[in-house]
Residue, then its C-alpha position, 0 to 999 in steps of 0.5 A: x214153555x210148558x213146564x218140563x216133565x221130562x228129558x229125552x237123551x241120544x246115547x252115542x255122542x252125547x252120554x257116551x263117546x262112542x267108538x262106532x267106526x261109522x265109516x267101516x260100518x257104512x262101507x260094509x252096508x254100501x258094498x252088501x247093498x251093491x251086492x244085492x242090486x243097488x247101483x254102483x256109486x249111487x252111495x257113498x260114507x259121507x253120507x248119513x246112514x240113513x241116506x244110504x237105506x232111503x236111497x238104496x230102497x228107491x233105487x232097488x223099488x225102480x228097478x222092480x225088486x219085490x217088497x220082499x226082496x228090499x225087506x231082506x236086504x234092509x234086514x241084513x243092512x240092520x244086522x251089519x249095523x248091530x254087528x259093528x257097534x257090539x265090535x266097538x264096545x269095549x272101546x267106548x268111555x263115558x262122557x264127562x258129568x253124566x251120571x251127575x247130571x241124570x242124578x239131578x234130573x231124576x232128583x228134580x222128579x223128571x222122566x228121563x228117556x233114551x233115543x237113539x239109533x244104536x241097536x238095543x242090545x248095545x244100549x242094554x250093554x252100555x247102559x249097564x256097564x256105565x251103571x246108568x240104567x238105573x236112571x231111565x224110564x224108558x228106552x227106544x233104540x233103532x231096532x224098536x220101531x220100524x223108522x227110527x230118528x230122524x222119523x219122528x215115529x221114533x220120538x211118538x214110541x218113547x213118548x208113549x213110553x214115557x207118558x208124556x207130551x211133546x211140549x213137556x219134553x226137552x230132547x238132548x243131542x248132538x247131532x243133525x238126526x236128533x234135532x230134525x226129529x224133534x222138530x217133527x215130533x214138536x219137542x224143544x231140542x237142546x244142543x249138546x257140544x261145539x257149534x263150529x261145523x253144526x250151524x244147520x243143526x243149531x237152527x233148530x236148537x231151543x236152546x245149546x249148551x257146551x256139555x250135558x251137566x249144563x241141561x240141569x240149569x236149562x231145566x230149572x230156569x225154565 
């Protein structure tokens, strides 16, 4: 592998445990989106959030509601979003390791970016009541781009950010969202946390570790 300039992490899950209540904030998308035309019982919480707004587009385009109108309901869907994960702030902790670990990253001369699909106004407020903007570069939160993750557009923007290519980047995360973005932005996924129940998402792995200080030993073995 080309050697590694930089490490790209997901917040929520991987940095943080997050206390987004995702169900709550799903069920409350699903029945706006219903109010607004989308048919009953076509979503569903235990689908992935993004799921839910492609299939909630479609649905609205066949049945003939204008770019407008979609536009406005994926706005507001976005403003639920934002909503619900400032509620949950105060009730998020920081995980175990990561202020070491990104010490010794940005000690090693590495960029260090962050990609997530949380609103910037909460990552601003997590970054700063944690004390850990001070080691990223870059930052590019789901209201920064008009696809975020899974899209690997999401990925290109923070790259661009960052000034580095694909093949000089490690993407850490622990989630199906993470590791299918990497694989279409062509960036080595690292896999942080258990396997049990993540089988898809560990196809896609470059390499998985059990939890986040372990990415400093990835690096200097590469």
């Amino acid at each position: 592998m080309t050697s590694v300039k930089a490490v790209v992490f997901d917040l929520d899950g991987t940095l943080i445990n997050s206390a987004i209540p995702f169900k709550e904030m799903k069920r409350k998308i699903i029945s706006y989106l219903q109010s607004k035309g989308v048919t009953f019982e076509l979503l569903n919480e235990e689908m992935l959030t993004v799921e839910i707004l492609k299939l909630a587009v479609e649905d609205l385009k066949r049945k003939g509601f204008s770019e407008k109108q979609i536009a406005g309901a994926l706005a507001q869907a976005s403003k639920i979003m934002n909503e619900v994960e400032l509620q949950s702030i105060n009730n998020a902790t920081l995980v175990d390791g990561v202020p070491e670990t990104l010490k010794a990253l940005k000690n090693r001369g590495l960029k260090l970016g962050l990609l997530t699909r949380s609103c910037h106004e909460y990552v601003k407020v997590m970054l700063t009541r944690f004390n850990l903007a001070k080691y990223f570069d870059a930052v590019a939160a789901r209201d920064d781009v008009d696809q975020p993750k899974p899209s690997p557009e999401h990925a290109f923007y923070l790259l661009k950010l960052l000034g580095v290519d694909a093949r000089e980047t490690l993407f850490v995360g622990d989630h199906w969202s993470d590791a299918e973005c990497a694989r279409q932005a062509g960036l080595k996924f690292v896999f942080v946390g258990s396997w049990q129940g993540n089988r898809k998402v560990c196809e896609l792995c470059y390499k998985s570790v059990n939890k986040v200080s372990d990415i400093v030993k990835i690096v200097d073995g590469i």
